[in-house]
C-alpha positions in Angstrom: 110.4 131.8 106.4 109.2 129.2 104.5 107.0 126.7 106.0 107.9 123.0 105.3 105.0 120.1 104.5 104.7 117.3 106.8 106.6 114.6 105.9 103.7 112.5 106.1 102.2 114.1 103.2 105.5 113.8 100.8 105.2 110.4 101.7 101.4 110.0 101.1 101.7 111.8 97.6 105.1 109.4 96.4 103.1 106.6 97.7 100.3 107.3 95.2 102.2 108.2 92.1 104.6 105.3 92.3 100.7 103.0 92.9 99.4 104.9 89.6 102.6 104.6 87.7 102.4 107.8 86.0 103.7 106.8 82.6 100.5 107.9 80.9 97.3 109.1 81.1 95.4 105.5 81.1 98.0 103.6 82.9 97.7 106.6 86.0 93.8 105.8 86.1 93.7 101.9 85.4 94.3 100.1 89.5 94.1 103.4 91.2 91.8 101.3 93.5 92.2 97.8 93.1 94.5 97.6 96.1 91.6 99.7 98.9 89.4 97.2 100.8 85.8 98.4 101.0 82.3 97.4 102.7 79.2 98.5 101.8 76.6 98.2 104.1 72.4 98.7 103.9 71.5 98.6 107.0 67.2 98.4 107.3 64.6 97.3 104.8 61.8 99.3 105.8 60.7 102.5 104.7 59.9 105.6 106.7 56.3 104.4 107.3 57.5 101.3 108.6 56.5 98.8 105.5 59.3 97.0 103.7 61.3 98.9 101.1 64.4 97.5 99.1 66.2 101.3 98.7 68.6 100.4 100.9 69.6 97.2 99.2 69.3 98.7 95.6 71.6 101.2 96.7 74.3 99.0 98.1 74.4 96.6 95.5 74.4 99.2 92.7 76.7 101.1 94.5 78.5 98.1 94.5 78.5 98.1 90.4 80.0 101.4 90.1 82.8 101.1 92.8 83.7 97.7 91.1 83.2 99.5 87.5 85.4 102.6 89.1 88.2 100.1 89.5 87.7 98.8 92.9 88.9 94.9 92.7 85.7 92.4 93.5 87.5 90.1 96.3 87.9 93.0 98.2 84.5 94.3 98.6 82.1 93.1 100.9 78.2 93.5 101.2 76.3 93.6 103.8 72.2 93.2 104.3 69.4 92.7 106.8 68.4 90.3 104.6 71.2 88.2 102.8 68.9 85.4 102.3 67.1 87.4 99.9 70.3 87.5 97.2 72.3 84.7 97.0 73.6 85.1 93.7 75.1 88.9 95.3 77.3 86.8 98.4 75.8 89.0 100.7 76.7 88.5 104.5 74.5 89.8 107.4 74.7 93.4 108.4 75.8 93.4 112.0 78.5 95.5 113.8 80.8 92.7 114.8 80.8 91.1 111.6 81.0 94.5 109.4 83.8 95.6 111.7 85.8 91.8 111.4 85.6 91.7 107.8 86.6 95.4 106.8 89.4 94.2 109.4 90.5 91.1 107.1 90.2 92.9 104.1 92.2 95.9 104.9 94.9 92.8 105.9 95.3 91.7 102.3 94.4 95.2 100.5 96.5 98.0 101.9 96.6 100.5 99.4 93.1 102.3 101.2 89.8 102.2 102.7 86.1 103.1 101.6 83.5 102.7 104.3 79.6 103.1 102.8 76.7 103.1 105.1 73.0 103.1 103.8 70.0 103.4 106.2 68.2 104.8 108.7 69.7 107.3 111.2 69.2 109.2 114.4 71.3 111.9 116.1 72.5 108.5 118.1 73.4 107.2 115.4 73.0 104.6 112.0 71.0 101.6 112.0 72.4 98.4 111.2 69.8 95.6 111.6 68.2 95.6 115.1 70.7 98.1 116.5 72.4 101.6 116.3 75.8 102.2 115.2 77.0 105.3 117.3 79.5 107.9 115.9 82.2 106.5 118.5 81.3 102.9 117.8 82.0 103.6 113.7 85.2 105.5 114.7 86.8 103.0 116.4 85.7 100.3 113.6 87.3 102.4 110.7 90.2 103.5 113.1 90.9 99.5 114.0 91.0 97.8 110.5 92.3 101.3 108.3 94.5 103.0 110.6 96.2 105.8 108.8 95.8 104.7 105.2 93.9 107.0 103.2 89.8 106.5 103.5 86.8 107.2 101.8 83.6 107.3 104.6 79.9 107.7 103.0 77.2 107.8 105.2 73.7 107.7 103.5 71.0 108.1 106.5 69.0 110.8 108.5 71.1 113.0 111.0 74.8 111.5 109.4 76.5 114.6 109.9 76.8 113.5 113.4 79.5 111.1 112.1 82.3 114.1 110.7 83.3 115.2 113.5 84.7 111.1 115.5 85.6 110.3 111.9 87.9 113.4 111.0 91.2 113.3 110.3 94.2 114.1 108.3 94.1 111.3 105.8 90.2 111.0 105.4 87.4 112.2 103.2 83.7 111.9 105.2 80.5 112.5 103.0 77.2 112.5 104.9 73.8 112.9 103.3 72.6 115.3 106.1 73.4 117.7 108.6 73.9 116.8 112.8 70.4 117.4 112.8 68.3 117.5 109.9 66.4 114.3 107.7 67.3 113.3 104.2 64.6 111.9 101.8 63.8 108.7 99.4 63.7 106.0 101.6 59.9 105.3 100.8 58.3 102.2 99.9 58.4 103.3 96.1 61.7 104.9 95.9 64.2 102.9 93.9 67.3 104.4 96.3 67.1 107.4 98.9 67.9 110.6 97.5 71.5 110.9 98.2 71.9 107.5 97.0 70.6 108.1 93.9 72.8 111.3 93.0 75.9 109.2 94.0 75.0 106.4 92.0 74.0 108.7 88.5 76.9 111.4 89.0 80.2 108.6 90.2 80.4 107.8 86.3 80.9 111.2 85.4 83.2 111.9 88.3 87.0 111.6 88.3 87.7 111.0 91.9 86.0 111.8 95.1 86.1 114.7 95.9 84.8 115.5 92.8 82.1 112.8 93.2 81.1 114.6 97.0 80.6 118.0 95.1 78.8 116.9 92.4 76.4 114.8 94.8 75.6 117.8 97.2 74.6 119.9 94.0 72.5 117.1 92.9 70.9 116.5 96.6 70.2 119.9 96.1 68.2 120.5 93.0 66.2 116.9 93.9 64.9 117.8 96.8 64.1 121.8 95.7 62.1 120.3 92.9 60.4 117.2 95.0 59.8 120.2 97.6 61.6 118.6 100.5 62.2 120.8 103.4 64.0 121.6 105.2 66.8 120.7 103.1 68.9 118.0 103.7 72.6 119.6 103.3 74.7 117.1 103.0 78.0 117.7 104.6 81.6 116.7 103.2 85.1 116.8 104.9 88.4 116.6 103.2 91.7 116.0 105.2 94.7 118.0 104.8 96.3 114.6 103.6 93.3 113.5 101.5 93.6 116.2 99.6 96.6 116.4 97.6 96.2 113.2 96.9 92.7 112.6 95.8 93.4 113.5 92.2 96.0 110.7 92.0 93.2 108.3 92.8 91.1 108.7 90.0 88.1 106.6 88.8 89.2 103.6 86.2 86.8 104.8 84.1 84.3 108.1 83.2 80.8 106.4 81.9 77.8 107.6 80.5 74.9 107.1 82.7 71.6 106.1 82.1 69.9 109.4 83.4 70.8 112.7 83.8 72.8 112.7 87.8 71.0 116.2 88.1 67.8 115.0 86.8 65.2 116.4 89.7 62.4 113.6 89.1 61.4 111.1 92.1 63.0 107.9 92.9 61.0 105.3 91.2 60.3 101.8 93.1 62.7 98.6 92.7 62.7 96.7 90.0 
């Protein structure tokens, strides 16, 4: 007997070609996004040895760039730093749970179409850090579970030990990228690195990407070869999941637009420091 598809996922999958308007190739890609709410969060300044490092906040704010240039709409993003004082002209607001968790809240309120949740940081197998404390798996759950309910969401966690997160954040209509296994470190979070290493291959390989799931494939390769040449070990694994309801979907929500990045996204070299 044939097995019928939950309902849920008929409707998830008309919900997402009427939003794309399939009446051509450029009209499907153009606002795929412009209707998801989305906070990007980095959520120390130092580096592994303690000194001050701006990797985190070059990530978030570049990251910022290509989710904006991938057609996510400007009001509804949010950034957050440790230090918002430090970029006024980037409308940066403090990185603390309460506040994070209130304003993903508000702007999943006025943009309903999805959510995308990115974290950058320091981690521990307790959890990320955000300021002067620690985000646990449970705490970040019940944040994402709160403001995004069942829409479809995006969660990227960029910090030491993130795979601790996939297993509270799982479910049926989410995709969660981590740049590291329950229990192992991930690398370029050093005084001189521009962006930590997972960072880095998000940031080079989203242009090329089509959507992400694509974009979480391409990352782990390029995770891969960086750290094999920089001979960082034991390697980092980054871990993806993909729900059952993200899935059919995800290649309805593709990226506005397919650029040509500055540097090769597989390019092995070492992250250089900020500008």
């Amino acid at each position: 007997m044939t097995r019928k598809a939950p309902a849920s996922l008929f409707l998830l999958t008309a919900a997402a070609l009427l939003a794309l308007g399939l009446g051509g190739a450029g009209g499907a890609r153009a606002g795929a996004f412009s209707d998801w709410a989305a906070v990007v969060v980095a959520g120390d300044f130092h580096a592994h040895s303690g000194g001050p490092s701006e990797a985190f906040d070059n990530a978030r704010r570049d990251m910022t760039r290509e989710l904006e240039a991938a057609g996510f709409s400007p009001s509804n993003v949010r950034q957050f730093s440790v230090r918002p004082q430090l970029y006024p002209a980037e409308h940066v607001m403090q990185s603390e749970p309460r506040l994070i968790g209130s304003q993903l809240a508000s702007l999943a309120s006025q943009a309903r179409g999805g959510c995308l949740v990115y974290f950058t940081s320091h981690g521990s197998p307790a959890g990320v850090v955000v300021g002067d404390r620690l985000l646990s798996p449970a705490g970040l759950a019940r944040m994402v579970d709160d403001a995004c309910g069942p829409r479809l969401t995006v969660v990227i966690l960029s910090a030491c030990f993130s795979g601790v997160f996939v297993p509270p954040l799982s479910k049926p209509e989410r995709m969660v990228l981590t740049a590291a296994r329950p229990d192992r470190s991930s690398f370029g979070c050093g005084e001189s690195d521009k962006y930590p290493y997972f960072d880095t291959c998000l940031i080079q390989t989203l242009p090329q990407s089509m959507d992400f799931v694509q974009l979480a494939g391409a990352t782990k390769a390029c995770v891969a070869a960086r750290e094999k040449a920089t001979h960082m070990a034991p390697p980092s694994e980054p871990q993806l999941f993909v729900g059952p309801q993200f899935r059919p979907v995800a290649p309805f929500y593709r990226f506005a637009v397919s650029q040509t990045a500055d540097a090769d996204p597989h390019d092995p070299s070492p992250g250089q420091g900020s500008p």
